[in-house]
N, C-alpha and C positions, 0 to 999 in steps of 0.2 A: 555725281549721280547717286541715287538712294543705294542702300545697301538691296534692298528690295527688286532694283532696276536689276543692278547687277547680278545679283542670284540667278533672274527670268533668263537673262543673255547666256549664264552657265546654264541654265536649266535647255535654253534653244541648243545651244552647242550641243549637250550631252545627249538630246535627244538626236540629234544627225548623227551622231557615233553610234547609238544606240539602236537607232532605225535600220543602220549601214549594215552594223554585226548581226543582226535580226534576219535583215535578207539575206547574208551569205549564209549564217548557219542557224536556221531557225529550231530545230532538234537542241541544240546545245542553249541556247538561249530561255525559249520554253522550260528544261529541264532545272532552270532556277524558280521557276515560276510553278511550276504542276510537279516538280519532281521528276527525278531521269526515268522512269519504270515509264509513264503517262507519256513524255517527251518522246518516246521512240515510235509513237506509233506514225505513220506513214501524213496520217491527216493531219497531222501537227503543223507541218510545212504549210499547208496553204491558210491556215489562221495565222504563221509567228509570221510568213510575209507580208502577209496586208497588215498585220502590226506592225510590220518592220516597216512597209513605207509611209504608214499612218502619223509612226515618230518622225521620218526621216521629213515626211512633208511640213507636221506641225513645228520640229524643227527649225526647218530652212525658211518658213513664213515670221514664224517669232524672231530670229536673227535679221532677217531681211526688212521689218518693219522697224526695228531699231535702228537697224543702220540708214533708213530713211526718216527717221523721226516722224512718222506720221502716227500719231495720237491715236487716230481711230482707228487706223491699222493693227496701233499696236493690240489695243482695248481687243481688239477682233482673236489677233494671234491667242491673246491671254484667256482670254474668256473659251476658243478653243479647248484651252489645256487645261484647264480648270475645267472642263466636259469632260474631254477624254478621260482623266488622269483620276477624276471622279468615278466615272461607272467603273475603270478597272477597279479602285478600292472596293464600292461598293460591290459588285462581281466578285471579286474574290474573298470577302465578309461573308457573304450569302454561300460562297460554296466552301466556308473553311472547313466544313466538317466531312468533307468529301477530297480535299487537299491534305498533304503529306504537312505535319504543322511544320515545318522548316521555312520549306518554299514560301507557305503560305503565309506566314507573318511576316517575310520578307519584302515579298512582294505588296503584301499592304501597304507596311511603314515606308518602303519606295514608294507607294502610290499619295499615301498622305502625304509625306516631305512634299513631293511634288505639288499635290494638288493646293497644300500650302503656300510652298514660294510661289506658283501662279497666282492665288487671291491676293496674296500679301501686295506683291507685284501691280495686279489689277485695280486693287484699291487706291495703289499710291496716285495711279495717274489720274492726271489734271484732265476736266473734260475738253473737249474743243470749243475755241472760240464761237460764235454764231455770231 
């Protein structure tokens, strides 16, 4: 399997642990991303959940299409994540000057990496037969 492959199925995994930690404590999770001061306010929770099952669903679709080798499935998962993984970068670009710069370069360069090994990922694969 391409090194490429491999990364997207780490990248699936990490996002199901990541979506999982998200719903249980979204305050703590947020507070890498916007900073702990930002993190504590009450409305936090219902953005870092629907993030949190955001991951855990693109996740559990990117593993799941792997493990059934369907192409366009997969192409689907990946091209997901390469959206999502996308506007959070850009999103949090646009707001760095309003973010604590810690969080906020952090969670970029997580957003890049990511939004990276998904293209990388998505480029590699072969199209489907017709």
């Amino acid at each position: 399997m391409p090194h490429a492959q491999t990364l997207a199925r780490g990248l699936g995994a990490g996002r199901v642990l990541f979506g999982t930690a998200i719903l249980a404590a979204p305050h703590a999770a947020a507070s890498v991303w916007i900073g702990p001061r930002r993190a504590a306010r009450p409305e936090v929770a219902v953005l870092g959940r629907a993030l949190g099952a955001r991951d855990l669903v693109l996740g559990a679709a990117t593993l799941g299409a792997f493990a059934g080798g369907r192409r366009g499935e997969i192409r689907a998962a990946l091209a997901a994540c390469v959206l999502s993984d996308g506007t959070d970068l850009l999103a949090t670009l646009a707001a760095r000057r309003a973010l604590p710069t810690a969080p906020a370069a952090f969670s970029a360069l997580a957003a890049a990496g990511s939004t990276a090994i998904a293209l990388a990922a998505l480029a590699a694969q072969q199209p489907d037969e017709r």
